[in-house]
VOPA-247350 format. One line per 3 residues: number of its first residue (from 0); for each residue x, y, z of C-alpha. Coordinates in steps of 0.2 Angstrom, whole numbers, plus 2048, in hexadecimal, padded with zeros to 3 digits. Last residue first. Layout:
# residues N
NUM> X Y Z | ...
//
This chain:
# residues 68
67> 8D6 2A1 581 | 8CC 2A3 590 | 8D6 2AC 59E
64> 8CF 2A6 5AF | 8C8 2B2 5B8 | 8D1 2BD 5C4
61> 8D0 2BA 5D7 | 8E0 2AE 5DA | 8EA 2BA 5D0
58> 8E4 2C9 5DA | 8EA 2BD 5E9 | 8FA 2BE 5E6
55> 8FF 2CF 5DF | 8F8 2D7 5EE | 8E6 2DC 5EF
52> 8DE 2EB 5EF | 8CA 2EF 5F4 | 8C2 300 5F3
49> 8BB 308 602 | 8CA 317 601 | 8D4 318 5F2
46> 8E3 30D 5ED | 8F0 317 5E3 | 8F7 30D 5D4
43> 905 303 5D0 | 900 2F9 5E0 | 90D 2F5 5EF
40> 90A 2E8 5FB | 909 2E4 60F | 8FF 2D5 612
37> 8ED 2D4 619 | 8E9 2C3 60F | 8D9 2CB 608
34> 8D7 2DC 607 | 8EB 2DD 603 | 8F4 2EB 60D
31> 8FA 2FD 603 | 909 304 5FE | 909 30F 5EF
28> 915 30B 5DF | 919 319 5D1 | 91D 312 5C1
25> 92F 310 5BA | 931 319 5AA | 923 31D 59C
22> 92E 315 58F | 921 30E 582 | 927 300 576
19> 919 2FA 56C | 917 2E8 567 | 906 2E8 56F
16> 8FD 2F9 571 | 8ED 2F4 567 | 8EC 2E3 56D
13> 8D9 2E3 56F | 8D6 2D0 56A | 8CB 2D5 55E
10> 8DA 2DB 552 | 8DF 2EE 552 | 8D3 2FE 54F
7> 8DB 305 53E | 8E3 2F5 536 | 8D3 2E7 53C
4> 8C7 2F5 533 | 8CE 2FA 522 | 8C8 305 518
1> 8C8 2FF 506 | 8D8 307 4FB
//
C-alpha cells in the first residue's frame, strides 16, 4: 500500500481536527478592557502585560479578510 500523504497530515487546508468532537469543558474566561474601544471584555485566554487585547468586536474589524 503507497504511503499516503493527504491521509497522514490532513488536506492543505489544515483541517486536521475538523469533524472531531473534543469535550475539554467550559474554558476559563479573564477580564480584561479592549485596547481600542476601551470596553470591558472577557478573553479565553489570560492577557499579559504590554500586549494588546481586543474585544470580540473590534478583533473582527482587525483581521484580514478571509480569501477563499
Amino acid at each position: 500500500m503507497p504511503y499516503n500523504r493527504r491521509r497522514r497530515f490532513g488536506n492543505r487546508r489544515g483541517s486536521f481536527n475538523r469533524g472531531r468532537s473534543f469535550d475539554r469543558g467550559p474554558r476559563e474566561m479573564h477580564k480584561a478592557i479592549c485596547s481600542e474601544c476601551g470596553k470591558e471584555c472577557e478573553v479565553p485566554f489570560k492577557p499579559t502585560e504590554g500586549k494588546p487585547v481586543f474585544c470580540r468586536e473590534c478583533f473582527a474589524k482587525r483581521r484580514r479578510p478571509r480569501r477563499f
